[in-house]
C-alpha positions in Angstrom: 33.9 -209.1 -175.4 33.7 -206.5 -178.3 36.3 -203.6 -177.2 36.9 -200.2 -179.1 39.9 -198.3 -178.4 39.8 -194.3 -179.0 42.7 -191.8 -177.7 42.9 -188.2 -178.8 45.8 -186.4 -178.7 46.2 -182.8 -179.9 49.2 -179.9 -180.4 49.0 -176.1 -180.8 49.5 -175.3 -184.5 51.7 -172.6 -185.5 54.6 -172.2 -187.2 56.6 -174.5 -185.2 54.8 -177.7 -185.3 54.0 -176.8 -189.1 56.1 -179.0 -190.7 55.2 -181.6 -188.0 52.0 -181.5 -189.0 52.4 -181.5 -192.8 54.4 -184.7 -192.5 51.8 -186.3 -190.1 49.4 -185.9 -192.7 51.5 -187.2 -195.7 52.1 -190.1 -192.8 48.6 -191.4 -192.1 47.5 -190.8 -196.1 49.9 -192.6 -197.6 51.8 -195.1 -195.4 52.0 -199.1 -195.9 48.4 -200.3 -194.9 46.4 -197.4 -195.8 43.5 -198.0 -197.9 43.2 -196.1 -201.0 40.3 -194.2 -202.1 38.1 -194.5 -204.7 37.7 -191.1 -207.1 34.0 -190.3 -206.6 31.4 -190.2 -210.0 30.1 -187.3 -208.3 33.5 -185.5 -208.8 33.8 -186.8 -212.6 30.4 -185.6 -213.2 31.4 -182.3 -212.1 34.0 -181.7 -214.4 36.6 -182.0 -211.3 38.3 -184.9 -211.9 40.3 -184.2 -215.0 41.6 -181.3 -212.6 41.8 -183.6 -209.5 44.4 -186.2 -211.4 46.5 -183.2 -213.1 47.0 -181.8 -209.5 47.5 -184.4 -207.0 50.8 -184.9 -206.4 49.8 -189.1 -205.8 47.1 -191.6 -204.8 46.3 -191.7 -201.0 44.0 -192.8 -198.7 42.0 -189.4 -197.0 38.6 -189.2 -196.9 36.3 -186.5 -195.4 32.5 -186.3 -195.5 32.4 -184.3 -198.3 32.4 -186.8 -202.1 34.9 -184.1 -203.7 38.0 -184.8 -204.4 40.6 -184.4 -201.7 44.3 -183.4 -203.0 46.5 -184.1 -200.2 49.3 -181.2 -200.8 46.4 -178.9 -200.2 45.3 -180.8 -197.2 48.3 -180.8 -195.1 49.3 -177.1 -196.5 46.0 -176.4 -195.1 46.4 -178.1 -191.6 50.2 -177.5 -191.3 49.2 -173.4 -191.4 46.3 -174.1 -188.9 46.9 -171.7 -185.7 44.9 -173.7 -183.3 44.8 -176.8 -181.7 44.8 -180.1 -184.0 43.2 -182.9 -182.6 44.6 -186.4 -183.8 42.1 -189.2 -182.6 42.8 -192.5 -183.4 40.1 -195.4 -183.3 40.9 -198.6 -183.4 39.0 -202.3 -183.5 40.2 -205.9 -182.9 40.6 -207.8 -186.2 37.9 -210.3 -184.9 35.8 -207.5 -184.7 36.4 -205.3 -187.3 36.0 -208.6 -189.6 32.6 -209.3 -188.6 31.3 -205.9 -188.1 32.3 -204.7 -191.4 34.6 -202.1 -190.5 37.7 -203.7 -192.1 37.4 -201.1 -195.0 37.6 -197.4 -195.6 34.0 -197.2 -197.1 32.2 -198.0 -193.4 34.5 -196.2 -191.4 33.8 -193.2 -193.8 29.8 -193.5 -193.5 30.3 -193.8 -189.8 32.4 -190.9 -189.1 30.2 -188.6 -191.5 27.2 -189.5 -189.6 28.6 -188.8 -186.0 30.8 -185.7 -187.2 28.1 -183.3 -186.0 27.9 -185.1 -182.2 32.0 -185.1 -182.3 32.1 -181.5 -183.3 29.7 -181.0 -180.3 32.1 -182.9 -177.8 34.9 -181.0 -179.1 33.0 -177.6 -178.7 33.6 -177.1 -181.9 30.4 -175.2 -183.9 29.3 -177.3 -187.1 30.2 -175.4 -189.5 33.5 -174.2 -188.6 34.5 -177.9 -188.1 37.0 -179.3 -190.4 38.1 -183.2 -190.2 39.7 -185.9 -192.5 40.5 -189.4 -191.8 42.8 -192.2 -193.4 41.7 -196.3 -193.1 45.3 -198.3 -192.1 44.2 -202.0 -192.5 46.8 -203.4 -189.7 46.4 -206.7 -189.3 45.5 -207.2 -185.4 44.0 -204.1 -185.2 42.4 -202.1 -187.9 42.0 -198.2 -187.4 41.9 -195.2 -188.5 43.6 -191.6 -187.7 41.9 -188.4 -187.6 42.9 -184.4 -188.0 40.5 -182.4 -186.5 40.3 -178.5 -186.0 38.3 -176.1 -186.3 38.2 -173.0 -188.8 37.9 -170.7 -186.1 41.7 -170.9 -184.5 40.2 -169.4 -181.0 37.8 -172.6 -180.8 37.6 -176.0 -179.6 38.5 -178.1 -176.5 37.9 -181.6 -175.4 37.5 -182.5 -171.8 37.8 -186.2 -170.5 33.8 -186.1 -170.5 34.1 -184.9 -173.8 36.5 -188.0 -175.0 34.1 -190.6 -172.7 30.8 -189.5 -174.8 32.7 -189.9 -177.4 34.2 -193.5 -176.7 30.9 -194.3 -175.6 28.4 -193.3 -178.6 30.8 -194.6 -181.2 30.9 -198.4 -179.2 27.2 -197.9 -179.5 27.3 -197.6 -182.8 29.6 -199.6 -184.3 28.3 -203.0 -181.8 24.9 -201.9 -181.9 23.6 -205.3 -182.5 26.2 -206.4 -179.9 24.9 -204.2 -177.3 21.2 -205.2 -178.6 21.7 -208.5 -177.7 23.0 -207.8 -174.0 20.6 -205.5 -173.5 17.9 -208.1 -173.9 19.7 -210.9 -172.2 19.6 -207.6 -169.2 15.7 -207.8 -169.7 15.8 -211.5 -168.7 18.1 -211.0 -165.9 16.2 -208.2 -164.5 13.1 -210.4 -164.5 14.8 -213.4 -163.0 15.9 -211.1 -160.4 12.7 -209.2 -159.9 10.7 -212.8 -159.4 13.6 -213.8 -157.6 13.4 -210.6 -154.9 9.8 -211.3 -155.0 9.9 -214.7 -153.7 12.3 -213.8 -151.4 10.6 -211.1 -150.0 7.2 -212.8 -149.7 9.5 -215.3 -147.5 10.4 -212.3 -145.6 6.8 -211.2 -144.6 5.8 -214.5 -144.2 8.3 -214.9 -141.5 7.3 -211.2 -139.9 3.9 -212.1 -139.7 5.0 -215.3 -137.8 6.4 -213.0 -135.8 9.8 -214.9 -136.6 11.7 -212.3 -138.4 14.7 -210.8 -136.6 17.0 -208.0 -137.9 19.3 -206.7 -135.1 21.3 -204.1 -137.7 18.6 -202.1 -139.3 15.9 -201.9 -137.3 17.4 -199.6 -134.4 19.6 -197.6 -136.6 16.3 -197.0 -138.2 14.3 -196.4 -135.1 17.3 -193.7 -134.2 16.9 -191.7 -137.5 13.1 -191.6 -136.6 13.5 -190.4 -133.1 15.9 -187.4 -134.5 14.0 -186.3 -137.7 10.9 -185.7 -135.3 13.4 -183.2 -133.7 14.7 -181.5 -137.1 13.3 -178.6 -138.5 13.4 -178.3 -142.2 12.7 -180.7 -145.1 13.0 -184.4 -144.7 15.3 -185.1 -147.2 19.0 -186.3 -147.6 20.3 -183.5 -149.3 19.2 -180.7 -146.4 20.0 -182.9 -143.6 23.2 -181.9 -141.0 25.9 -184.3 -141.5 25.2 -186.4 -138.7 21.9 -187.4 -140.2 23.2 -188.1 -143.4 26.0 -190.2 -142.2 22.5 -192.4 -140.0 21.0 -192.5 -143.4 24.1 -193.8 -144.9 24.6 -196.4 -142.5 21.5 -197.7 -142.8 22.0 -198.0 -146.4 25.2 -199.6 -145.6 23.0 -202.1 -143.7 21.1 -202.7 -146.5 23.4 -203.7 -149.2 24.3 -206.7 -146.8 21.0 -208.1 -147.2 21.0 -210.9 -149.0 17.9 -210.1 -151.5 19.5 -206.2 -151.9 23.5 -207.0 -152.0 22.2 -209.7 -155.1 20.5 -207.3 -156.6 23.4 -204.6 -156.4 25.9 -207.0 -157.3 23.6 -208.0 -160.8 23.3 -204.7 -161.7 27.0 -203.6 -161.8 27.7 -206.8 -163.5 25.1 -205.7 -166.2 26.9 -202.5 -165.8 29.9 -203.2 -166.4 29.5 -205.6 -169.5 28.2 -202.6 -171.5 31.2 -200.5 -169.9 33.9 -202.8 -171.4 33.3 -202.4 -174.5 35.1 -198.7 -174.6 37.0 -198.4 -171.2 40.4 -200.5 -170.4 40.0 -199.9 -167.3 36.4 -200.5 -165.2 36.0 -197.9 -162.2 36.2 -199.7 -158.2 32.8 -200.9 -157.6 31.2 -198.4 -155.0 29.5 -198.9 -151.8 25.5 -198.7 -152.5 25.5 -195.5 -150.5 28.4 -193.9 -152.0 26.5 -195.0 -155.7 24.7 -191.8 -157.4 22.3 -193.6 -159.6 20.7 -195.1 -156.3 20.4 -192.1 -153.9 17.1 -192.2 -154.1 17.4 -195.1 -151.4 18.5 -192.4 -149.5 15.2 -190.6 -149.5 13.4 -193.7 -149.4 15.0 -194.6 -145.8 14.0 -191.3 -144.6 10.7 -191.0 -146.1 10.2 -194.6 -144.0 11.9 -193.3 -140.5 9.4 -190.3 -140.8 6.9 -192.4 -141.2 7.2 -194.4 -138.0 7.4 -191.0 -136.5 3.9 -190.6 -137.2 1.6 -190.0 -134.2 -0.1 -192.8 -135.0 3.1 -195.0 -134.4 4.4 -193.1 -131.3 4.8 -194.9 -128.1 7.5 -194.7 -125.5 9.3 -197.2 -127.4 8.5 -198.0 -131.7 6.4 -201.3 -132.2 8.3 -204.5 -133.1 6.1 -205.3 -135.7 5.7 -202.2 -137.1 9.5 -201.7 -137.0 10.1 -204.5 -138.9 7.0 -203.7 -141.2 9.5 -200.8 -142.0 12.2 -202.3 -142.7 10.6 -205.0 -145.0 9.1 -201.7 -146.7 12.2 -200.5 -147.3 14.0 -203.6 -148.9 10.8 -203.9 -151.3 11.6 -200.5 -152.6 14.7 -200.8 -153.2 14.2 -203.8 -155.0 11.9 -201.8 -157.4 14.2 -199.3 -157.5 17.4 -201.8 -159.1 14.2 -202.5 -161.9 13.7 -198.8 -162.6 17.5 -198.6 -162.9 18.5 -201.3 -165.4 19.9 -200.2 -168.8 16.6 -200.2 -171.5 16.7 -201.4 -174.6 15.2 -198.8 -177.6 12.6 -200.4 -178.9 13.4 -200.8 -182.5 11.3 -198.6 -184.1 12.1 -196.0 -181.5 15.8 -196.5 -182.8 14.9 -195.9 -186.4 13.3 -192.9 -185.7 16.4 -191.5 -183.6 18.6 -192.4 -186.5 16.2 -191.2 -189.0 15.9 -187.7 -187.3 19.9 -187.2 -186.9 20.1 -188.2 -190.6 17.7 -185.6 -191.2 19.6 -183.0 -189.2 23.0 -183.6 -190.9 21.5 -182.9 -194.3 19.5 -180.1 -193.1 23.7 -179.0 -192.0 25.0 -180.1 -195.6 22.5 -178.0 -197.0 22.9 -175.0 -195.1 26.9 -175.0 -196.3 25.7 -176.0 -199.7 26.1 -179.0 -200.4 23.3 -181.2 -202.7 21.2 -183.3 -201.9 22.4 -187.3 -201.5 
């Protein structure tokens, strides 16, 4: 499985981390590994790289998103004075990986990071154009990366939260295994319709067997029966998130109850699996697997067990005691849609000309930024 690595530390700049962080520079742009960069035609075409080569002190390996010419004294002069916080991330790829992804080189890893340097500025809460970040390519041989300074211009701006450093872990694995994650993501489609024709089958089984009058479910059915008999006597909406606590812990019960159907705790069980294969590529470490009522992207089964408790509540379903039938009718109701619901709730796959026009529209937004600071045209 494809994994990406990201971590993102940071110090407090100032004057006593300055030379700290003059030397980290100097360290990631020139140390054994690093790739060296290319002077730009652009820059020779300006008339800037006669001046480039008289004033850099040597050849190193920082880029930017910017084509001029970066001279590395100024760079770390430049970060080592920096007030603020200085973020360091560090992103790294498995050899195997890299290798047949294209991202064993400097040149990909500097398209990449130019086109998400806007959403990272956003995740550090840093505004575009006070955002300032170079990067260095070190071409180690199990695992190719590349180190980052990031600040921002503004000293009083900028933090990253652990939400902030997931998004971020999680849109870069996006793009840099897109085609990896296109291929699960239809292998998802197939599951899910296996499953869904699957939990069809098995629920036309089900019915069948009501209507024979040989289905039996001594869990369910009179936990659900109690939840009816005590909304009829609550005041209020009929829904999970304005019930008293008693209610809500019948409603999770029954849910409970549920996930230990066969047809339901299958369909749970495929969905985190699906979950989780997407997961892995950017987490070491998968979250515990959660109870179906403890899980937030199905609390709608929540509401869906109430809305069907109320329902035998209905006058025309009262009777000293709820029917049987119509109790299990319930219960069969319920298992359907929750089986709809794991459908609604499998990871989609952009449709490729969907994609294109995402990516078209952020390219279109970063120039729109380059321009704005003045930069030409690509």
């Amino acid at each position: 499985m494809p994994r990406l690595i990201l971590k993102c530390p940071y110090i407090k700049g100032g004057a006593k981390r300055a030379v700290h962080l003059k030397n980290y520079v100097g360290y990631i742009a020139t140390r054994e590994g690093v790739e060296l960069i290319k002077e730009s035609k652009r820059a020779e075409q300006k008339g800037k790289y006669v001046d480039y080569m008289a004033t850099r002190p040597h050849s190193h390996g920082l880029f930017s998103g910017s084509d001029e010419p970066l001279v590395l004294s100024r760079i770390a002069k430049e970060v080592s004075e920096h007030p603020g916080n200085v973020w360091m991330p560090i992103i790294s790829l498995k050899r195997e990986d890299a290798a047949r992804l294209g991202y064993d080189n400097a040149e990909s890893w500097k398209a990449l990071l130019n086109s998400y340097a806007m959403e990272m500025a956003e995740q550090m809460k840093i505004p575009w154009e006070q955002f300032r970040w170079y990067a260095a390519f070190h071409d180690e041989s199990d695992h190719p990366h590349v180190h980052m300074v990031c600040y921002s211009k503004d000293p009083s701006k900028g933090f990253l939260t652990k939400q902030g450093l997931a998004k971020m872990k999680s849109d870069l694995a996006g793009r840099i295994f897109r085609q990896e994650l296109t291929e699960i993501y239809s292998r998802q489609t197939q599951r899910r319709d296996d499953l869904a024709k699957a939990a069809k089958e098995k629920l036309e089984q089900l019915i069948h067997l009501m209507q024979r009058g040989a289905f039996q479910n001594d869990r369910i059915a009179p936990l659900l029966e109690k939840l009816s008999q005590q909304l009829k006597e609550t005041k209020g909406k009929k829904q999970y998130g304005y019930l008293k606590p008693t209610l809500k812990k019948l409603v999770d019960e029954i849910v409970d109850e549920l996930e230990r159907e066969p047809c339901v705790s299958q369909a749970y069980s495929c969905w985190y699996d699906l979950r989780e294969e997407v997961l892995r590529t950017y987490k070491d470490d998968l979250p515990e697997r959660l109870p179906l009522s403890q899980q937030k992207e199905f609390r709608q089964i929540k509401n869906i067990v109430i809305r069907e408790a109320v329902k035998l509540g209905e006058p025309h379903f009262e009777s000293a005691h709820v029917d049987a039938l119509k109790l299990a009718s319930g219960v069969t109701k319920l298992i359907w849609q929750v089986g709809n619901l794991f459908q609604e709730q499998m990871p989609p796959m952009l449709p490729d000309m969907v994609q294109k026009l995402v990516d078209h529209k952020l390219r279109r937004k970063i120039q729109e930024k380059k321009e704005a600071l003045g930069h030409k045209m690509e």
